[in-house]
TORKE-219953 format. One record per residue: chain; x, y negated, z negated of N, C-alpha, C in turn; residue in three letters. Coordinates in Angstrom, 2 decimals, padded with zeros to 5 digits, always signed. Example, Ala and Ser with C-alpha at 12.3 -4.5 7.8 and 13.67 -1.06 7.14 Angstrom:
2
[A [+013.19 +005.69 -007.80] [+012.30 +004.50 -007.80] [+013.20 +003.30 -007.80] ALA]
[A [+012.85 +002.25 -007.08] [+013.67 +001.06 -007.14] [+012.90 -000.03 -007.87] SER]
END
This chain:
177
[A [+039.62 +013.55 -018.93] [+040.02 +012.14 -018.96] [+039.46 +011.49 -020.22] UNK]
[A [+040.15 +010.66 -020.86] [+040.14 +010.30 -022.26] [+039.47 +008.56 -021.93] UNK]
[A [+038.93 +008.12 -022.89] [+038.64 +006.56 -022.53] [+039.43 +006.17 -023.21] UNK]
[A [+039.87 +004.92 -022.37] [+040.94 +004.30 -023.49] [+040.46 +002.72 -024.62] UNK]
[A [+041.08 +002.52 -025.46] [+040.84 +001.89 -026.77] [+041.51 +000.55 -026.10] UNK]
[A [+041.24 -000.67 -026.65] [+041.61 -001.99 -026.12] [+041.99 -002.66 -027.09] UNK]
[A [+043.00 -003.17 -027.74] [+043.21 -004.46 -028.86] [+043.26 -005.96 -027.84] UNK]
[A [+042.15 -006.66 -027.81] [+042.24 -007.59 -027.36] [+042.51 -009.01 -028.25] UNK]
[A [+043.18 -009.43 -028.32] [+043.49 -010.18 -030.06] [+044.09 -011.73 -029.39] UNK]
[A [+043.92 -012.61 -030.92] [+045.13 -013.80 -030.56] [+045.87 -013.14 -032.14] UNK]
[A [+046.93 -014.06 -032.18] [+047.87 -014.07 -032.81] [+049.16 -015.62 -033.08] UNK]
[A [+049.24 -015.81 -034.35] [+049.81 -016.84 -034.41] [+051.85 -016.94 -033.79] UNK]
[A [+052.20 -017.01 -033.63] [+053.90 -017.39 -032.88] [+054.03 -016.73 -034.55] UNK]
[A [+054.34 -016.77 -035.95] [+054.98 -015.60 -036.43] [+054.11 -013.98 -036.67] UNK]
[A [+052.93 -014.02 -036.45] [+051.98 -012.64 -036.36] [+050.89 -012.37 -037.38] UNK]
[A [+049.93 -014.01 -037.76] [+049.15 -013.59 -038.24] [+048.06 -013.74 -037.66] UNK]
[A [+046.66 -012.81 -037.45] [+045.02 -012.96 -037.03] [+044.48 -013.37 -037.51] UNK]
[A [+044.68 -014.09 -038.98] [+043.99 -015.23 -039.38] [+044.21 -015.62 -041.13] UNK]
[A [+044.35 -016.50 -040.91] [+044.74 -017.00 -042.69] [+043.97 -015.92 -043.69] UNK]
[A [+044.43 -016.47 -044.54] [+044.54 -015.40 -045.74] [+042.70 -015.13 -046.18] UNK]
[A [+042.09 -016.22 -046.36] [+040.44 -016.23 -046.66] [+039.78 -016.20 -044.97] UNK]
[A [+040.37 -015.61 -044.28] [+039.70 -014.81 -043.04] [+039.55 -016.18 -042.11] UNK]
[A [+040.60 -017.56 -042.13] [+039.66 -018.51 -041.68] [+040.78 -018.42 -040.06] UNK]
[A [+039.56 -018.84 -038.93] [+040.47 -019.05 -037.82] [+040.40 -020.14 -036.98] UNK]
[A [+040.05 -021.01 -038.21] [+039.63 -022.60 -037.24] [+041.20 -022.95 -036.48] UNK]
[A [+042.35 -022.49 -037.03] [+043.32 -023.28 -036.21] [+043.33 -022.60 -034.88] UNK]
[A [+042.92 -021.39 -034.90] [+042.95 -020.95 -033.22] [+041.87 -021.19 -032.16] UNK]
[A [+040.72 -021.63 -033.17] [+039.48 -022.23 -032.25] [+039.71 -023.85 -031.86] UNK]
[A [+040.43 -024.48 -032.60] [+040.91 -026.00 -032.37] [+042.45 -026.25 -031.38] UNK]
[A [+042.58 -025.12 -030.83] [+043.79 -024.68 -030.14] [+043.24 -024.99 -028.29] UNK]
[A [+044.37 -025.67 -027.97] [+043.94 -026.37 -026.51] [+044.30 -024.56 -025.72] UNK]
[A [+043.19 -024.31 -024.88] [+043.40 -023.50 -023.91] [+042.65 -023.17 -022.39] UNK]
[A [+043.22 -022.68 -021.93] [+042.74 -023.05 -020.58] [+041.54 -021.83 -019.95] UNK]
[A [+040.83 -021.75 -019.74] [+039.61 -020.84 -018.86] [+039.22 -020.22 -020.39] UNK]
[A [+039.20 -018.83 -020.12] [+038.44 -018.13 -021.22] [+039.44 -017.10 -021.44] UNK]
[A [+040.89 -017.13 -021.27] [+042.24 -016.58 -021.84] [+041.68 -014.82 -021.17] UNK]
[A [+041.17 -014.95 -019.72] [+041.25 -013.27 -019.44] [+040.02 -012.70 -019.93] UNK]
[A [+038.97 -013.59 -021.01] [+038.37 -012.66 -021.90] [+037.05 -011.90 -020.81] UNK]
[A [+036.78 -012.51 -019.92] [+035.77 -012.23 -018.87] [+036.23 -010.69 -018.31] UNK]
[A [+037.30 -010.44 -017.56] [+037.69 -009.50 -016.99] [+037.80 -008.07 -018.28] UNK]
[A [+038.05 -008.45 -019.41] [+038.63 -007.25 -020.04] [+037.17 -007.28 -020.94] UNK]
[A [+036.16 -008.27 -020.84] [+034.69 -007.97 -021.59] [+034.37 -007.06 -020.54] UNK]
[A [+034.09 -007.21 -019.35] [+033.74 -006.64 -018.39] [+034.12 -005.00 -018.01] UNK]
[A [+035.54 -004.76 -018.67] [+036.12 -003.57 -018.83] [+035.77 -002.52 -019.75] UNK]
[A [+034.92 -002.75 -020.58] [+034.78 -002.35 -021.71] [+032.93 -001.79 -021.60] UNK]
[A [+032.58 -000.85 -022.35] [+031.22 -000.53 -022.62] [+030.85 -000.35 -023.82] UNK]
[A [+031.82 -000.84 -025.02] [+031.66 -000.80 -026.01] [+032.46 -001.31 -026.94] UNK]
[A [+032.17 -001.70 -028.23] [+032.92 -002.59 -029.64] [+033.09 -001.67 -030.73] UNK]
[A [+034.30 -001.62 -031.38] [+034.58 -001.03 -032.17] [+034.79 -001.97 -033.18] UNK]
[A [+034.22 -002.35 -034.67] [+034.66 -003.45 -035.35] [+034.20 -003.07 -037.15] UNK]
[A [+035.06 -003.50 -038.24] [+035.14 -003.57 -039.20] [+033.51 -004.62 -039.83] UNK]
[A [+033.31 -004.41 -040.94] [+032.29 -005.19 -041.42] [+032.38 -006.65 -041.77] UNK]
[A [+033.78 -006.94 -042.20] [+034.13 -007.79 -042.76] [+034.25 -008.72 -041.30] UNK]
[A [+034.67 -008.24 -040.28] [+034.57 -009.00 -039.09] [+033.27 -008.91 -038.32] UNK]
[A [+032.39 -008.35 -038.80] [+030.81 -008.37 -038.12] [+030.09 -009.55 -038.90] UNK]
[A [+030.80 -009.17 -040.18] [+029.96 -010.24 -041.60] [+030.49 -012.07 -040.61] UNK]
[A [+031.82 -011.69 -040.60] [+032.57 -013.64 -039.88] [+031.69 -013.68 -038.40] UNK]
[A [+031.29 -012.56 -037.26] [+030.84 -012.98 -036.01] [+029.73 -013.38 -036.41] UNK]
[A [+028.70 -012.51 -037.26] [+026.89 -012.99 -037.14] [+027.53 -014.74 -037.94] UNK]
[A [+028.49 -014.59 -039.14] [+028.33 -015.85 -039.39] [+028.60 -017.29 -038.90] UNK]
[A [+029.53 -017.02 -037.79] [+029.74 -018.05 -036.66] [+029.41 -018.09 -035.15] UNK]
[A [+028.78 -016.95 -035.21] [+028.02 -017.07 -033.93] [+026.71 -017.68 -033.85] UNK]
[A [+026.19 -018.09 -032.90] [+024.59 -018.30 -032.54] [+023.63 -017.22 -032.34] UNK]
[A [+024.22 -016.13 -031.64] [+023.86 -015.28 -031.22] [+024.45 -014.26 -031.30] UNK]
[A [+024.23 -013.09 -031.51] [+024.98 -011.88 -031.39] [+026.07 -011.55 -030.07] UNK]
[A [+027.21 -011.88 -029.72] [+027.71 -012.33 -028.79] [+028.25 -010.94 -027.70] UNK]
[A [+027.92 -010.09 -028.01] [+028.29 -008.61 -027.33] [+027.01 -007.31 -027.18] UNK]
[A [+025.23 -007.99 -026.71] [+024.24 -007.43 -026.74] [+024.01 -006.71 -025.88] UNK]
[A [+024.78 -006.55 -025.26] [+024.50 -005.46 -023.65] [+025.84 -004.22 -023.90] UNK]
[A [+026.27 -004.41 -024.67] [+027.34 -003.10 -025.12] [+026.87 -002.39 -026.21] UNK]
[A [+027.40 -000.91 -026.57] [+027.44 -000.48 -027.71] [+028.31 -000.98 -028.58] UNK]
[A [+027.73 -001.32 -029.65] [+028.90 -001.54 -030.92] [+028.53 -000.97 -032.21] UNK]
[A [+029.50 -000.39 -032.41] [+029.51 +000.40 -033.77] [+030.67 -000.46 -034.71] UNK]
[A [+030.08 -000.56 -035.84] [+030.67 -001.26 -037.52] [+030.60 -000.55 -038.41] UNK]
[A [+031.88 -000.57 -038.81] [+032.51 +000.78 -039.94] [+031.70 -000.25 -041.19] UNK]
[A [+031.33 +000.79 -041.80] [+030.96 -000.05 -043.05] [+030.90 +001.46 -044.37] UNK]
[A [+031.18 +000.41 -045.76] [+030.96 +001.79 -046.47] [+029.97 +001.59 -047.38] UNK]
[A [+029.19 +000.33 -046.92] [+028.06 -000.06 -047.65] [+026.97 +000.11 -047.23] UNK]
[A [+026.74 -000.39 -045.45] [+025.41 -000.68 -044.59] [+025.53 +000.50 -044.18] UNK]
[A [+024.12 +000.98 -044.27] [+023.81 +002.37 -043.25] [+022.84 +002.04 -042.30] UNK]
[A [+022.81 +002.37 -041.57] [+021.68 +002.32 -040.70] [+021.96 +002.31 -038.89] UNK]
[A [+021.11 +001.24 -038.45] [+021.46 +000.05 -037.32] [+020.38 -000.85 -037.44] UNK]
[A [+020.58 -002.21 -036.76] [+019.85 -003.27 -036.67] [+019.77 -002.61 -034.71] UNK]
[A [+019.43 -004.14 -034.45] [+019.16 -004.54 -032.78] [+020.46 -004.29 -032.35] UNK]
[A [+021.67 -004.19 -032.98] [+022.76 -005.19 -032.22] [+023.44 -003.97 -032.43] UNK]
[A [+023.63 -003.33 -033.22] [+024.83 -002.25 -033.82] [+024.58 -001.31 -035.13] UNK]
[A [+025.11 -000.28 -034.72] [+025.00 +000.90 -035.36] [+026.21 +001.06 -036.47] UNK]
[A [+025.73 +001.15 -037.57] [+026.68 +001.25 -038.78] [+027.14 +002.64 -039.00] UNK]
[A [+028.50 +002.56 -039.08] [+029.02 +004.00 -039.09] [+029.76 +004.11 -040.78] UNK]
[A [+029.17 +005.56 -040.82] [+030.07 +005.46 -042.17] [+031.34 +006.56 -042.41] UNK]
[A [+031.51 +006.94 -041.39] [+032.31 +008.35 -041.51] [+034.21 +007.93 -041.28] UNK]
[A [+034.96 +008.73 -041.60] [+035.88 +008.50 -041.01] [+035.99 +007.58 -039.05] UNK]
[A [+036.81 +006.62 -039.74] [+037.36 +005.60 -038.54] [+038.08 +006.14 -037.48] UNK]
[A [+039.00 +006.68 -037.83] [+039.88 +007.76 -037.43] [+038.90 +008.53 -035.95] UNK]
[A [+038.42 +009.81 -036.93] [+037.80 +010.95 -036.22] [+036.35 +010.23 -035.60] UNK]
[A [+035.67 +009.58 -036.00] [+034.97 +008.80 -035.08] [+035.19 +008.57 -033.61] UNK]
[A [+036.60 +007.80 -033.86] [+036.84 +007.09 -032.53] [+037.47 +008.23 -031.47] UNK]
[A [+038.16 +009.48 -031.95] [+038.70 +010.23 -031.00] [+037.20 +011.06 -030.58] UNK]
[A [+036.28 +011.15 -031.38] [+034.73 +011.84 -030.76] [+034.71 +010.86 -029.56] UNK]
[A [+034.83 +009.28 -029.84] [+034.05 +008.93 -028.97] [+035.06 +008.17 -027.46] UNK]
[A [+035.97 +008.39 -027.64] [+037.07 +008.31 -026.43] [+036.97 +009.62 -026.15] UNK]
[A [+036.33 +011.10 -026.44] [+035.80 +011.97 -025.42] [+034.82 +012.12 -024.66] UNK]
[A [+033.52 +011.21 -024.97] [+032.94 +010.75 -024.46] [+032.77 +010.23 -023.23] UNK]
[A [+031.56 +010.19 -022.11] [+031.60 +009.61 -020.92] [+031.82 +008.02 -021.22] UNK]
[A [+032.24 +007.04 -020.20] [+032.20 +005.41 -020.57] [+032.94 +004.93 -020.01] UNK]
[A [+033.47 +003.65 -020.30] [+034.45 +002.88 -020.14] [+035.37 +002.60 -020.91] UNK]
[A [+036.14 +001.84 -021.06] [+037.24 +001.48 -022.23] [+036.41 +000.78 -023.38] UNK]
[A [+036.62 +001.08 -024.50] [+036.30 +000.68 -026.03] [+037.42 -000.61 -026.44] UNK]
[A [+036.64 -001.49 -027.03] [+037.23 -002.89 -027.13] [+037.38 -001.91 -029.12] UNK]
[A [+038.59 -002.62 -029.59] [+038.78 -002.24 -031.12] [+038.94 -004.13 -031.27] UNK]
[A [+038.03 -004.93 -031.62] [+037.71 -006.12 -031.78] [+038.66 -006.07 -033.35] UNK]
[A [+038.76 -005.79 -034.52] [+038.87 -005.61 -035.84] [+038.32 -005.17 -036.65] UNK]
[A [+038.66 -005.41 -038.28] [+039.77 -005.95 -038.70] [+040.72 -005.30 -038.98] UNK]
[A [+041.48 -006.28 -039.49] [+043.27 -005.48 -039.96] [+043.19 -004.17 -040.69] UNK]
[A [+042.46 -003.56 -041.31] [+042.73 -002.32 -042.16] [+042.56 -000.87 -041.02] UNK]
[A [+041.31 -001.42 -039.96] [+040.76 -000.54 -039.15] [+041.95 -000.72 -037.83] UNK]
[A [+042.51 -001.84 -037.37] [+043.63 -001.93 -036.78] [+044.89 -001.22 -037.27] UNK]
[A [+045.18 -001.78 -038.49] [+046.10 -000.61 -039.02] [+046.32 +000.86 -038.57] UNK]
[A [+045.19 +001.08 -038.94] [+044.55 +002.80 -039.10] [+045.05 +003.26 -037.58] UNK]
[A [+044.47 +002.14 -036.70] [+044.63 +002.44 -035.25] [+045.80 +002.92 -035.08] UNK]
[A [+046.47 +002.01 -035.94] [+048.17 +001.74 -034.88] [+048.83 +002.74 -035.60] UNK]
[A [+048.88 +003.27 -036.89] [+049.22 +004.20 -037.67] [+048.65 +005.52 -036.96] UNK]
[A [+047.73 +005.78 -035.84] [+047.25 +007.08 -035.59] [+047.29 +006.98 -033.90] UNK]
[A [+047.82 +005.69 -033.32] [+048.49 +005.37 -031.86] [+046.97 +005.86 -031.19] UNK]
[A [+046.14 +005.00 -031.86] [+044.76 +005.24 -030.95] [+044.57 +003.97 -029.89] UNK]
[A [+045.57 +003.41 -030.02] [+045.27 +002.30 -028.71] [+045.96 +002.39 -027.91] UNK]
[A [+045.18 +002.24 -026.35] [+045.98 +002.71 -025.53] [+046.01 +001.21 -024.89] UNK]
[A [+046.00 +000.31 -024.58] [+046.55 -000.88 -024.11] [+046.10 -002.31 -024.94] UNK]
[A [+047.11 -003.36 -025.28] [+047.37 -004.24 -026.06] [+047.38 -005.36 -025.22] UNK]
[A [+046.37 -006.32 -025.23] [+046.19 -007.32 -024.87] [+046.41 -008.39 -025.94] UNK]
[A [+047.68 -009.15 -026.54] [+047.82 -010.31 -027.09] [+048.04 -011.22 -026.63] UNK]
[A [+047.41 -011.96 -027.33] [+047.90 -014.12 -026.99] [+048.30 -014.37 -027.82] UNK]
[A [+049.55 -014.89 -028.28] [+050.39 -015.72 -029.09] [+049.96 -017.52 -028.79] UNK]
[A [+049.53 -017.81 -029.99] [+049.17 -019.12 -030.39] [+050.53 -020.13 -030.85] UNK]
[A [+050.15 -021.34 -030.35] [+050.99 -022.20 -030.78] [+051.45 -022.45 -031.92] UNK]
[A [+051.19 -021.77 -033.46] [+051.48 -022.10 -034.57] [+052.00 -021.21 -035.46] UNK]
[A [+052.63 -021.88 -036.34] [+053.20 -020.82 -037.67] [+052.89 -021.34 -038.38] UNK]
[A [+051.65 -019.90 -038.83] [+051.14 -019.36 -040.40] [+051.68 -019.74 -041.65] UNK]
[A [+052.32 -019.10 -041.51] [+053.46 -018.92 -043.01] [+052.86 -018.13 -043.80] UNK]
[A [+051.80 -017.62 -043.10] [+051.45 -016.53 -044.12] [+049.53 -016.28 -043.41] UNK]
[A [+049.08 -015.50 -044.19] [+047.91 -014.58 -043.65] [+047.69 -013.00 -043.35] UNK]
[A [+046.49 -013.12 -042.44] [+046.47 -011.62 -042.36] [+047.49 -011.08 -041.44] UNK]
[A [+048.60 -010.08 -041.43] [+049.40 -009.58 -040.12] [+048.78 -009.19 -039.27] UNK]
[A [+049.22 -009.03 -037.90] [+048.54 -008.42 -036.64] [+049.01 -006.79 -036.97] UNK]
[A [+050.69 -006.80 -037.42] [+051.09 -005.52 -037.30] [+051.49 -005.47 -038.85] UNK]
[A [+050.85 -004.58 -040.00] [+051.37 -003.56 -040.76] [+052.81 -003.28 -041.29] UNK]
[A [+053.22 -003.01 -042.15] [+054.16 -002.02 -042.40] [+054.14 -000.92 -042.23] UNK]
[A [+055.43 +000.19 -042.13] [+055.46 +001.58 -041.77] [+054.51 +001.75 -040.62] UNK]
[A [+054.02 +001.50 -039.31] [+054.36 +002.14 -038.35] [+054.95 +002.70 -037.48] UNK]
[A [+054.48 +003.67 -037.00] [+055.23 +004.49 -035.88] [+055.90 +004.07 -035.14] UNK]
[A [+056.88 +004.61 -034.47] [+057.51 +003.32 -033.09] [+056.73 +003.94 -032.01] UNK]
[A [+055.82 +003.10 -031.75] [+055.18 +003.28 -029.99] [+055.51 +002.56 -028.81] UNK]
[A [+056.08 +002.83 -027.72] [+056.85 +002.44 -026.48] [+055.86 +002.04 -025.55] UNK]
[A [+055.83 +000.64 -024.96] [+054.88 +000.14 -024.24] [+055.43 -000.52 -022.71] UNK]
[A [+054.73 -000.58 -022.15] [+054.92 -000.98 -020.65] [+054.51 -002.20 -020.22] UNK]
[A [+054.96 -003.36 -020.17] [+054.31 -004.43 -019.69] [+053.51 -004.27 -018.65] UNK]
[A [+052.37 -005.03 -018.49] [+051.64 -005.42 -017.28] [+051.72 -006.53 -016.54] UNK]
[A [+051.58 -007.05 -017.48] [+050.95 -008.89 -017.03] [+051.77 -009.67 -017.96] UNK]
[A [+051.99 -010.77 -017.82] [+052.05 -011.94 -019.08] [+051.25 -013.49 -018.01] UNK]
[A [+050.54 -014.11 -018.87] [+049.65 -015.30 -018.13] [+050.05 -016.18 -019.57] UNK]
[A [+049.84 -017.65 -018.85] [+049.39 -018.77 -019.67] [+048.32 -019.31 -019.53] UNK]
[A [+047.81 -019.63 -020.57] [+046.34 -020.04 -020.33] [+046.56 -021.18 -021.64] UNK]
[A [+047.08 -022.55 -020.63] [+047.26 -023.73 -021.89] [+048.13 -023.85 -022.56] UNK]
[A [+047.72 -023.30 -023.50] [+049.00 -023.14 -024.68] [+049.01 -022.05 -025.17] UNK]
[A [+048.43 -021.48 -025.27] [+048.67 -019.43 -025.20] [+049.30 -018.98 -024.00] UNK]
[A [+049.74 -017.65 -024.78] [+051.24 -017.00 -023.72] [+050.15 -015.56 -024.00] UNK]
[A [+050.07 -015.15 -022.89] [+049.15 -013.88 -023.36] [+050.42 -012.55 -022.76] UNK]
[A [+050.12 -011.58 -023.86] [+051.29 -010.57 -022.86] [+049.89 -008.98 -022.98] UNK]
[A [+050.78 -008.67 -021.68] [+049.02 -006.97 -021.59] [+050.13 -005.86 -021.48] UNK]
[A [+049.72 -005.02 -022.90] [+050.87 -003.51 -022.40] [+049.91 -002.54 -022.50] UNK]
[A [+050.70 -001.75 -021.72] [+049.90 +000.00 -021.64] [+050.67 +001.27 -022.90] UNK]
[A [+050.48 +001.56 -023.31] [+051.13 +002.41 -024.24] [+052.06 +003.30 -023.13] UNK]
[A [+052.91 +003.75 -023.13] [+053.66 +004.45 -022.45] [+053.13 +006.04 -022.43] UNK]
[A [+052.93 +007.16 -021.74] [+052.75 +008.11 -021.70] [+054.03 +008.73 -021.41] UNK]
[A [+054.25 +010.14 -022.38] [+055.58 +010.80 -022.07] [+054.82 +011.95 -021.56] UNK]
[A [+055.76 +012.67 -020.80] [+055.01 +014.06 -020.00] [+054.95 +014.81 -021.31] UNK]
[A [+054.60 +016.15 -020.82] [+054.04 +017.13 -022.11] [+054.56 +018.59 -021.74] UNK]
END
């Protein structure tokens, strides 16, 4: 049994995760209702998978390190080491993550960013997609989805509103073998 990978994301109504200089005040100034699901699918998870450039934006807008009772590992090709909070990985993103979805655990949250999302979706390492579509158009920014990916076939679960987010939850489809 394999653990499975989580994209838990927002997203703007045409498909960007956040303006072009990484900023996401319009989705934090965005009316919404409870905590958009995030309780149940934190709770699902025993671990963070996340880019540097998005570790560099959490320590810098957080108070606190906001995910201290999980493992989290941050791809980096600069920081080696670990602090308190997370272990810096420097190896392939890729082969990393299939070591560690063999692993005993729970489901792995893939928090970001876009290059390491990419990579994901280009190598169909996520196995269920949790988006919220936001009330606004971008007109531009970072994409949620890439060019040239694969076509991967998904299964709805759920769709909820929470305010003014439309959240939709798919499972990647499994074909027999």
């Amino acid at each position: 049994m394999s653990r499975e990978v989580v994209l838990y994301i927002a997203t703007s109504l045409d498909g960007f995760i956040a303006k072009e200089d990484n900023d996401l005040q319009w989705l934090i100034e965005t009316e919404g209702e409870g905590d958009a699901g995030y309780e149940d699918m934190y709770q699902s998870i025993d671990t963070t998978i996340m880019g540097k450039k998005t570790y560099d934006y959490v320590m810098k807008n957080s108070e606190s390190f906001p995910y201290p009772e999980k493992k989290c590992y941050v791809f980096s090709n600069s920081e080696k080491g670990s602090n308190e909070y997370v272990e810096f990985v420097n190896e392939n993103v890729i082969e990393f993550t299939r070591k560690l979805k063999k692993q005993q655990g729970s489901k792995i949250w893939m928090i970001g960013g876009a290059d390491i999302l990419d990579a994901f979706i280009k190598e169909n390492l996520i196995d269920e997609y949790i988006i919220t579509v936001t009330p606004h158009i971008l007109g531009s920014g970072i994409p949620l989805f890439k060019e040239k990916n694969p076509q991967i076939d998904l299964i709805l679960i759920d769709t909820k509103r929470y305010g003014q987010f439309v959240q939709m939850h798919y499972k990647v489809k499994q074909y027999k073998k």
